[in-house]
N, C-alpha and C positions, 0 to 999 in steps of 0.2 A: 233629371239626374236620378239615378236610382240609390236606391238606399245603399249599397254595398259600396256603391261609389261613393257615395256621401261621408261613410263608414271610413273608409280607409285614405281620405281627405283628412279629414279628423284627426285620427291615428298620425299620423303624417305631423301634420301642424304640431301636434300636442309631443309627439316625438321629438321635435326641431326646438320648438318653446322651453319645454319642459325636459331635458333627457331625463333618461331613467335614473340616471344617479353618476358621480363625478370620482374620480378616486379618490378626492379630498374627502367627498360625503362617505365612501367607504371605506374610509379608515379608518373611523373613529369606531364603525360598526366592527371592524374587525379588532381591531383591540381588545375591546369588548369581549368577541366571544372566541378568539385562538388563542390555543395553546402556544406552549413553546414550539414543538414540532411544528404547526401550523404557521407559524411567524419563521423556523428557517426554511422550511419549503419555498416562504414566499420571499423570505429570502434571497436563496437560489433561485427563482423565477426571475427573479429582476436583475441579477449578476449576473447571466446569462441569455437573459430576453426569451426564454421560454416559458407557455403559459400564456396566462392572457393579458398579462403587462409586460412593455417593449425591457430593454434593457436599459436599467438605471444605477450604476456603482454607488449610489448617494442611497439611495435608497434600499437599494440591497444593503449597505450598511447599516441602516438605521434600524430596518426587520431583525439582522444579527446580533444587532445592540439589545435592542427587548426581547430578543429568543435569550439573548445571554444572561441579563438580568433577572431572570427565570430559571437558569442554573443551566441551560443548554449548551452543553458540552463540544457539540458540533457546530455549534455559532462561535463558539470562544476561539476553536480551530480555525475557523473560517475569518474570523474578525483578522487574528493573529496574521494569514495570510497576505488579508487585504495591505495593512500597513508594512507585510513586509514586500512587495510588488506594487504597493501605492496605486490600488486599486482603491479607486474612490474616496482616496483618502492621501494625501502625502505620505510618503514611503518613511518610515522611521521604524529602525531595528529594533530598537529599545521597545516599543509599545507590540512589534509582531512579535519578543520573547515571553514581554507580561500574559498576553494573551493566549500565547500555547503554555504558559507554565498555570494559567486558570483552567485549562481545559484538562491537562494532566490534574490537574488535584480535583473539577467537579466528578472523573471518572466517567464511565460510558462510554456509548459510540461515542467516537469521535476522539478522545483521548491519548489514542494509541497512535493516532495521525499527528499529533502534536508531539509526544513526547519524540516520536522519529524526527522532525524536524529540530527541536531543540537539541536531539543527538547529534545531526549534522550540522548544524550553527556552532556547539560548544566546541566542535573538533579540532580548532585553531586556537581558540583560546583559552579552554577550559577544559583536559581532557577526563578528570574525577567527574564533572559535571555530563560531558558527553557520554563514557561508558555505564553511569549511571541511570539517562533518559533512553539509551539504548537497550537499557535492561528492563527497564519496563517498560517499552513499549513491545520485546520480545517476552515478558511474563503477559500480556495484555493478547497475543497470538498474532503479532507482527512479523511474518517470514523476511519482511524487509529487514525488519533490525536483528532475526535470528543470524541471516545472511551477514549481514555488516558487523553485528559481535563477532560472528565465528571466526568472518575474515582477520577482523581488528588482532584476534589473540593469536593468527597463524602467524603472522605478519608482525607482530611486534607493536602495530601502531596505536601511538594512543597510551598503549599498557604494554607491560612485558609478555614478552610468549608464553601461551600457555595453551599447548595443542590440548591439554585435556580438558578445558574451558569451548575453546574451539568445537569440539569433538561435541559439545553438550548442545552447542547453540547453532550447529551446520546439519543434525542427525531430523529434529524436528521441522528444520526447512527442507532439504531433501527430502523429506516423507511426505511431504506438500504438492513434491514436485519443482522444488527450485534447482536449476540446472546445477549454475555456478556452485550450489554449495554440494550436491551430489559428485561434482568433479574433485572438492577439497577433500573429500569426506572419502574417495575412493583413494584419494594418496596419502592422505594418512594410515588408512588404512594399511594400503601398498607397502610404506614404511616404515610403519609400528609407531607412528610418530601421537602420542595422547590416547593410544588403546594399541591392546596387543597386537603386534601384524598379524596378517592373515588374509590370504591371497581368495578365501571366498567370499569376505565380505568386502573388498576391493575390488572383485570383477563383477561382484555384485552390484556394487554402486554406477562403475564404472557404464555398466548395463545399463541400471537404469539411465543414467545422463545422455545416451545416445539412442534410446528408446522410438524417438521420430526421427532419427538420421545424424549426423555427426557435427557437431555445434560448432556453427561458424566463427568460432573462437580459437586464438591463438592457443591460449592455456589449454585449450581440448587437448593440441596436439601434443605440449609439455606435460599436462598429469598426465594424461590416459594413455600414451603410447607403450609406455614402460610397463603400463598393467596389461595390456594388450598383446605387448611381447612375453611377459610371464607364464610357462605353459602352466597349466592345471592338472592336477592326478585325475586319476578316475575317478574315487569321491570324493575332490572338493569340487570337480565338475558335475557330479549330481549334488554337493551341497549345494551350489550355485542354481541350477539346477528349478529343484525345487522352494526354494526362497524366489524365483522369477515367477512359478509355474509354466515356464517352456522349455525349449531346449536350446542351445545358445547358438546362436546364428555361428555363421560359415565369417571365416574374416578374408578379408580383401586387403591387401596393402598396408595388412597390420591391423584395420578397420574393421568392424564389425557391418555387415552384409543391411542395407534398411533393411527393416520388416517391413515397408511400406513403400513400394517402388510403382 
């Protein structure tokens, strides 16, 4: 038998005998030397099954639990989740609120994913509570919650109307790139409803929201048709204009022409 053979006999046996190490045996090694970050990555490896351990909801919990107890803000998130979708855990609302409202107060990533949910949770039952977590998780740069304030104060719900609240929390999500609030924020504009009218920053907006073609949305056709039909002078059409830097498409059926056909 030759030595290489011999070798990897060996190797072989002592592999089978002895593995290299169990996840029991590296867990305690990892305690030891992960971070918080390190403990919710591996976290999310095991709620998910990717990585190099299968999927385990018990155990993606338990990683989340000492990422959190470490002040990790995107474990507190995550925790919060599990028990409210009773992922590895029985579903109990009361323990998914505690834990997004620990994530909101550690701050950080992850923070601003909480306080959005505890805006949507409170909004049947609590609505000081919900316009509250919706406001900071839009001071935290949540277009989701800029979008859903904005809406909240067009609409009345939740709070009383208040287009110029609207107008504060739908300007920084359009600027983003958020359709929905690009459309609100062109009919307001339209008219005069929380900022002075004015038919150039209305076909402005209106622009931008159809930017890649005309949004398969009802409300498209309800706000923007009316800006659409508004003609323009000569210069609010070059104020428009140059606030796009082009020159404004040809309309069709009232519709603005894709740029991208």
């Amino acid at each position: 038998m030759s030595g290489l053979l011999r070798l990897v006999i060996a190797l072989s046996v002592f592999v089978v005998v002895y593995p290299s190490s169990t996840y029991a045996q590296e867990k305690g090694f990892l305690l030891e030397s992960y971070s918080s970050e390190d403990m919710y990555r591996l976290g999310e490896e095991f709620r998910f099954g990717h990585g190099k351990y299968p999927k385990d909801l018990k155990e993606a919990l338990d990683w989340h639990l000492k990422a959190a107890a470490r002040g990790n803000a995107r474990s507190m998130f995550v925790i919060g989740n599990m028990y409210l979708k009773g992922q590895g855990v029985e579903a109990n609302k009361g323990e998914a609120i505690a834990w997004f409202k620990k994530s909101v107060e550690a701050g950080g990533e992850g923070s601003a994913a909480a306080a959005e949910e505890l805006g949507g949770l409170y909004e049947i039952t609590d609505c000081a509570q919900s316009i509250a977590m919706w406001r900071r998780a839009a001071e935290l740069g949540s277009v989701t919650a800029q979008n859903r304030l904005g809406l909240m104060y067009v609409n009345g719900q939740c709070t009383e109307k208040k287009p110029e609240e609207a107008v504060r929390f739908l300007l920084p999500a359009a600027s983003t790139g958020d359709i929905i609030s690009a459309i609100f924020l062109a009919s307001l504009y339209h008219k005069g409803d929380g900022v002075p009218q004015s038919n150039v920053d209305a076909r402005y907006w209106a622009e931008k929201a159809t930017l890649l073609g005309w949004p398969r949305l009802t409300i498209a056709d309800t706000y923007l048709n009316p800006i659409f039909a508004t003609p323009l002078t000569k210069e609010e059409t070059s104020q428009v204009e140059r606030k796009l830097g082009y020159k404004l498409r040809p309309l069709k059926d009232g519709r603005p022409v894709p740029m991208y056909q």
